[in-house]
N, C-alpha and C positions, 0 to 999 in steps of 0.2 A: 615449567608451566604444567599447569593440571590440564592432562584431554580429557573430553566425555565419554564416560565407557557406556558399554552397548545399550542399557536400559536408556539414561540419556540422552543417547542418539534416538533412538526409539522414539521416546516423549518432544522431541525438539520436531520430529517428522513428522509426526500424529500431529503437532501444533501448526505444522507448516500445511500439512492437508487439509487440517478442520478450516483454517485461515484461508486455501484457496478455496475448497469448495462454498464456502457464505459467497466468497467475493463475486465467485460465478454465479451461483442463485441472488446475486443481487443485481449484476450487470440483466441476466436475462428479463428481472423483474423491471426494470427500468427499461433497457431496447424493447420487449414488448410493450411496453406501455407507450413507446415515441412513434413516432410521424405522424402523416398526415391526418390522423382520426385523431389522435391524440391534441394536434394546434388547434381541430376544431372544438373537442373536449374544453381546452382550456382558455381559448381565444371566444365562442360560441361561435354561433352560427351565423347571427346576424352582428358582428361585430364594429364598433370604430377603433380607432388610431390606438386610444387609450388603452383598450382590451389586447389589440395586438402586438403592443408594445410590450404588456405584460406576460404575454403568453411566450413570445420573442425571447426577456427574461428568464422565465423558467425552463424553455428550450433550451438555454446555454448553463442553466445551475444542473440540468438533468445529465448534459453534453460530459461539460466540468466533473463531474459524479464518475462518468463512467470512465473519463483517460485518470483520474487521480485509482480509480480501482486497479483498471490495465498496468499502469505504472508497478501498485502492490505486488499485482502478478508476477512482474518480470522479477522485481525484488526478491520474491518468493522462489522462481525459478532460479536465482541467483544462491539464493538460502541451501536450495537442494543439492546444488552443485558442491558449492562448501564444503556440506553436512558428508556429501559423499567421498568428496578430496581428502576429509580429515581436518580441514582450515577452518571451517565454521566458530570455533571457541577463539580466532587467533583477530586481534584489534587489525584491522589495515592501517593504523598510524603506528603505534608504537610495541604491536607484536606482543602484549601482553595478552592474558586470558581476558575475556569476554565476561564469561561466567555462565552457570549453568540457568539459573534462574532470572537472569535477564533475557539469554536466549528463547527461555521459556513465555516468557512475556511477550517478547519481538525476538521474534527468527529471523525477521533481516536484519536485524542490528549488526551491523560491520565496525564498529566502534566498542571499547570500552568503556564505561561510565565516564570515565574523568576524560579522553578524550572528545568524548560526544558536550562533553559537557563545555570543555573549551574550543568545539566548532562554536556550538550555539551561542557563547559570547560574542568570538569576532563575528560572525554570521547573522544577528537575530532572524533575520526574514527569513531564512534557510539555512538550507547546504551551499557548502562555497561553489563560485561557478566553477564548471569544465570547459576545458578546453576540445 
């Protein structure tokens, strides 16, 4: 199996940090923009059922937003670890190379193409459950 030599490594870290820091100036741009100013923003001020219901709504797509970011995060902090261990090129199913240019794409990708590819089949809605 082919490892990443240093330039590589380099390029896959840059991609992991350009990746966390958007994710953080997006998380902060959305928490600043939520609570209570914000339900009134979106709900108004002299609101009914209707209005609140909607605003309710985008309270929970805004919510949704930022645990699907945090999640990336943890991914990403996972990515780093890898990268550091030397494992980051290595499939968690079948131990073959990753590749460099996938990693490049997505740095948490823990899969090789053909295995990701036959989660996605049995899996469609997702990743398989955990235990």
């Amino acid at each position: 199996m082919d490892s990443l030599d240093d330039a590589q490594s380099a390029h896959i870290k840059e991609a992991i940090d350009g990746r966390e820091r958007q994710l953080r100036d997006e998380i902060r741009a959305t928490v600043g923009e939520s609570g209570d100013q914000r339900y009134i923003e979106l709900a108004g001020s002299t609101h009914d059922q209707g209005d609140e219901s909607v605003a309710n709504e985008l309270m929970d797509l805004e919510n949704a937003q930022v645990q699907r970011h945090v999640a990336e995060l943890r991914a990403l902090d996972r990515a780093r670890t890898r990268l550091k261990d030397g494992e980051i090129n290595i499939c968690i199913d079948c131990g073959r190379e990753i590749g460099f240019q996938r990693l490049l794409a997505n740095p948490t990708a823990v899969r090789c193409i053909e295995c990701q590819t036959a989660v996605e089949k049995r899996y469609p809605g997702g990743t398989p459950p955990r235990l």
